[in-house]
PAZAPA-4460 file (N, C-alpha, C; in steps of 0.05 Angstrom, whole numbers, plus 32768, in hexadecimal, padded with zeros to 4 digits):
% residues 112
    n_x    n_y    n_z   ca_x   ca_y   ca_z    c_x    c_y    c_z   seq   type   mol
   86EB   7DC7   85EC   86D9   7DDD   85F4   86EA   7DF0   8606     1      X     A
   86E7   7E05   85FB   86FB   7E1E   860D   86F3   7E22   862E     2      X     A
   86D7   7E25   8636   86C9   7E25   8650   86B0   7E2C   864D     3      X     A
   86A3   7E26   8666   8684   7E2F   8660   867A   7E45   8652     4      X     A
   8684   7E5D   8653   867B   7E75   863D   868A   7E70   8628     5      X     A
   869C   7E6A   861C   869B   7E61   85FF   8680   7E4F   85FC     6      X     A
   8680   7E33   860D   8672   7E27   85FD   8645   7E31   8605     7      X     A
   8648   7E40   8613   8631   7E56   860D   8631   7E6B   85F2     8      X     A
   8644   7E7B   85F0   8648   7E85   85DC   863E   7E77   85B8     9      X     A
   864D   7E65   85BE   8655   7E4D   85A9   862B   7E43   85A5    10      X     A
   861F   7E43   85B8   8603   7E3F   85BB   85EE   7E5D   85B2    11      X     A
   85F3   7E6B   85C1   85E9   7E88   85BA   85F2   7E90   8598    12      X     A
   8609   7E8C   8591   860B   7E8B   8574   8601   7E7B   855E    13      X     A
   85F9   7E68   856C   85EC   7E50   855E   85D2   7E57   8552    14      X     A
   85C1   7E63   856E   85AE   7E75   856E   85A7   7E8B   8557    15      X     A
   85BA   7E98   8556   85BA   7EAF   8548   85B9   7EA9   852A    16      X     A
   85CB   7E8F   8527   85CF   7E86   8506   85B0   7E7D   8504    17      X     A
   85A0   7E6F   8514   8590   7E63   850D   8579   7E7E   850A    18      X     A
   857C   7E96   8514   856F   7EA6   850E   856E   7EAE   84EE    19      X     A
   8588   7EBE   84E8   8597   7EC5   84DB   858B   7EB5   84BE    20      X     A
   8585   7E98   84BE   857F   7E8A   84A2   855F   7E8E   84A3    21      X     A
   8558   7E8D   84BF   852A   7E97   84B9   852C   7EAD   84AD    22      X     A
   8539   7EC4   84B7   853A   7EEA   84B3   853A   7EDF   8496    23      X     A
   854F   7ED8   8493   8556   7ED0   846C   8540   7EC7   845B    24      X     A
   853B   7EBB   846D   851E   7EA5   845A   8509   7EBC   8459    25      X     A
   8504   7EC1   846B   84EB   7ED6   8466   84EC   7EF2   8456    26      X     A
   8506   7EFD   8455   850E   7F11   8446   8506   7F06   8427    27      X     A
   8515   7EF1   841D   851A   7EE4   8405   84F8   7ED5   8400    28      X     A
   84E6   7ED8   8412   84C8   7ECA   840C   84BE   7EE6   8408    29      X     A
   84C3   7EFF   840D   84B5   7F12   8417   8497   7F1F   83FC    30      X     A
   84A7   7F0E   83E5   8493   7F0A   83D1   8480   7EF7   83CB    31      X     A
   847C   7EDD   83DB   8473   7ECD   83D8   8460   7ECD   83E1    32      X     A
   8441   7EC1   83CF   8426   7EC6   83E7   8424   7EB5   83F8    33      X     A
   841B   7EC0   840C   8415   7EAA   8417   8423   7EA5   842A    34      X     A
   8442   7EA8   842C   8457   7EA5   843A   8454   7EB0   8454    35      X     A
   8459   7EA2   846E   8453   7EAD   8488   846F   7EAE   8494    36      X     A
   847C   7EBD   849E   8495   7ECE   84AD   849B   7EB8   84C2    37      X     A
   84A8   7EB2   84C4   84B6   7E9A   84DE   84D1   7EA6   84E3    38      X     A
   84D6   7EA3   8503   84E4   7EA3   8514   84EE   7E9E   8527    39      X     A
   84F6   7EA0   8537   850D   7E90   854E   84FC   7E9A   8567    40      X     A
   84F4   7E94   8576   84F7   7E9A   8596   850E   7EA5   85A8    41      X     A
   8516   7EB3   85A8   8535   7EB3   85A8   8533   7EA9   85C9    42      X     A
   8528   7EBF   85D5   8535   7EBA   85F2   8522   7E9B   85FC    43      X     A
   8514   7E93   85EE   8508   7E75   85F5   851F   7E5E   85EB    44      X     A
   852B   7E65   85D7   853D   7E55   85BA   855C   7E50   85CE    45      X     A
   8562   7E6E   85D3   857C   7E75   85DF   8576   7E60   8602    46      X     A
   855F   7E5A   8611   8564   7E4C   8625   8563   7E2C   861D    47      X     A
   8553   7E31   8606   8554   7E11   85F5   8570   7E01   85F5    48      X     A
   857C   7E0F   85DE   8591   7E10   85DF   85B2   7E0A   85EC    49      X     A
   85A9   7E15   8604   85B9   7E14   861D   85BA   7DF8   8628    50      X     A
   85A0   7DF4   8625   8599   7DDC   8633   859C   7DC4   860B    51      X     A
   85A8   7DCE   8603   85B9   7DB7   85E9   85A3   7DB1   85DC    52      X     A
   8588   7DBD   85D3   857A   7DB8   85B2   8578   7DC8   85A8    53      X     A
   856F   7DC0   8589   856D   7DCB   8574   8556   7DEB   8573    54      X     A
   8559   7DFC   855D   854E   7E0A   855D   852D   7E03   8559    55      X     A
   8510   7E13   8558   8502   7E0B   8558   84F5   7E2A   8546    56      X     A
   84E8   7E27   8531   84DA   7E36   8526   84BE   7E48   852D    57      X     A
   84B7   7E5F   8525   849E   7E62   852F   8492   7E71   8520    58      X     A
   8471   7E74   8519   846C   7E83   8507   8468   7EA0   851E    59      X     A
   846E   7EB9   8515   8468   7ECD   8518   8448   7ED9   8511    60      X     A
   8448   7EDF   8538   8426   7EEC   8532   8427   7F0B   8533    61      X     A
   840F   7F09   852C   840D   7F30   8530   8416   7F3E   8516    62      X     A
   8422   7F37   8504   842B   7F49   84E9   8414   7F4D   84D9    63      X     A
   8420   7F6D   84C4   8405   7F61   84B6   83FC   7F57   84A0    64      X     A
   83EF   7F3E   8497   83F0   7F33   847E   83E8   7F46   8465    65      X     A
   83F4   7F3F   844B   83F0   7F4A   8436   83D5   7F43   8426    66      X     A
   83C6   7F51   8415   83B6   7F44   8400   83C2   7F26   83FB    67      X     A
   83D8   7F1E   83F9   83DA   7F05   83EA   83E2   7EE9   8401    68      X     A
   83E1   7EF6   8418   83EA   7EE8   842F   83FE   7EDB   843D    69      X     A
   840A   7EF9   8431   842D   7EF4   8444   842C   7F0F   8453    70      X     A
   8441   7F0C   846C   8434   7F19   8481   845C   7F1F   8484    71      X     A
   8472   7F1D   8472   8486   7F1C   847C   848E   7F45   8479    72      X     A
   849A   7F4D   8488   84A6   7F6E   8489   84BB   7F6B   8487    73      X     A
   84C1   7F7B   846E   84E4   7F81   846E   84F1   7F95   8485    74      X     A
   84E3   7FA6   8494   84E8   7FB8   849E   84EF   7FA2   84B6    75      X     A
   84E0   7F96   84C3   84E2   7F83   84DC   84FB   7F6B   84D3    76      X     A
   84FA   7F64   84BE   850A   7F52   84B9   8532   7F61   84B8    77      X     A
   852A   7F77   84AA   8544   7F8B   84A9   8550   7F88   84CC    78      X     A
   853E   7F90   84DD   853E   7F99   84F1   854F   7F7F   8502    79      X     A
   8541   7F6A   84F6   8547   7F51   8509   8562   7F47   84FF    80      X     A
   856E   7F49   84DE   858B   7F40   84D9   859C   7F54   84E3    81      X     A
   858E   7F6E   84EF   85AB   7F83   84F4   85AC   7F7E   8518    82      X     A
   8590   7F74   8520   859B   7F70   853A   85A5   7F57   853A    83      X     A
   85A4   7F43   852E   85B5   7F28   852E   85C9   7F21   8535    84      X     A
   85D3   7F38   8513   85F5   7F3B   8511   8603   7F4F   8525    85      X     A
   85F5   7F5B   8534   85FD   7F68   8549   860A   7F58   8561    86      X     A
   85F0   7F4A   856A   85F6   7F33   8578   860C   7F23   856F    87      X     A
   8608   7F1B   8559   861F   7F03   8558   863B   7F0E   8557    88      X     A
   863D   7F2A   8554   865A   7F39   8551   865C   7F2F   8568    89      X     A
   8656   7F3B   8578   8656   7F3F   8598   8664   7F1E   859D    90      X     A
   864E   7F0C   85A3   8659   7EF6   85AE   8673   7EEC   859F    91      X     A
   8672   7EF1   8589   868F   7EEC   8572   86AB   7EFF   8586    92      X     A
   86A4   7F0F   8592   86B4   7F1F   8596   86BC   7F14   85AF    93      X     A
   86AD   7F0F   85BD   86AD   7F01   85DF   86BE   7EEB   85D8    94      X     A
   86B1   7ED7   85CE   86C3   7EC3   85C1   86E1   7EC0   85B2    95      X     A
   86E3   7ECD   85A9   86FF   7EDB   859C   870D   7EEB   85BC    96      X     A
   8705   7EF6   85C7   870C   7F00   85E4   871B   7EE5   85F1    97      X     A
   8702   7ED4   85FB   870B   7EBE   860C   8729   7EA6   85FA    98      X     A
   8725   7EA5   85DF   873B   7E9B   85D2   875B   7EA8   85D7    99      X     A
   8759   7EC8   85D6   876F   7ED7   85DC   8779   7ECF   85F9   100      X     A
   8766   7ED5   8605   876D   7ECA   8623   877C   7EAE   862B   101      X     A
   876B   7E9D   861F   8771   7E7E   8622   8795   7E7E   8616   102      X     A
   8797   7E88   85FD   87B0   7E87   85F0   87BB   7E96   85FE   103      X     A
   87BE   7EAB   8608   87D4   7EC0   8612   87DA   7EAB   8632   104      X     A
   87D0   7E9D   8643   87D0   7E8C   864B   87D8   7E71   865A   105      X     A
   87DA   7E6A   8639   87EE   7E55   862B   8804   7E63   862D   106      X     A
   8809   7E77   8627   8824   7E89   8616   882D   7E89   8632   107      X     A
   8821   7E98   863F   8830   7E9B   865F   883B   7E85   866C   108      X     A
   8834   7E6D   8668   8834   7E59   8675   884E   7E42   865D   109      X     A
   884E   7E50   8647   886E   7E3F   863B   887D   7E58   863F   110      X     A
   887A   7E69   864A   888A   7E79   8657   889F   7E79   866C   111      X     A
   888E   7E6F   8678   8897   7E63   869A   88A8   7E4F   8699   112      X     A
***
């Protein structure tokens, strides 16, 4: 383990994947009757998490159901994989940060 924000990072991304496959599911149901929209908690999931369990599912209230009774929005769902992968750039990036660091580091130090 690199140090505590890697292995936060390494958790917060965990998060995001586990988003990332609901968004999916419900995009890919978005025809199905009946089908109800599930999602992550994030900032409940992300303290979950921290504290080392698994993700936990949830149905989404407040949307609005169709004649056939699926209640999933591509528009909300669009919305939720572009802020995802936003996120996960980000911590990908932090993470890739702290590895440069750690190695350049090393480097200095078979330097000496």
């Amino acid at each position: 383990m690199l140090d505590p924000l890697a292995s936060q990072l390494e958790r917060f991304m965990s998060v995001l994947v586990a988003r990332q496959s609901l968004v999916s599911a419900n995009i890919a149901n978005a025809d199905t009757p009946g089908y109800k929209t599930v999602d992550v908690d994030f900032q409940a999931e992300l303290r979950r998490q921290l504290g080392g369990s698994g993700p936990v599912r949830v149905e989404v209230e407040g949307l609005q159901v169709k004649n056939d009774g699926n209640n999933v929005s591509i528009d909300r769902e669009a919305r939720l994989l572009a802020e995802n992968s936003l996120r996960f750039n980000i911590a990908a990036q932090i993470l890739r940060s702290q590895i440069r660091t750690m190695r350049a580091a090393i480097q200095e130090g078979r330097n000496s």
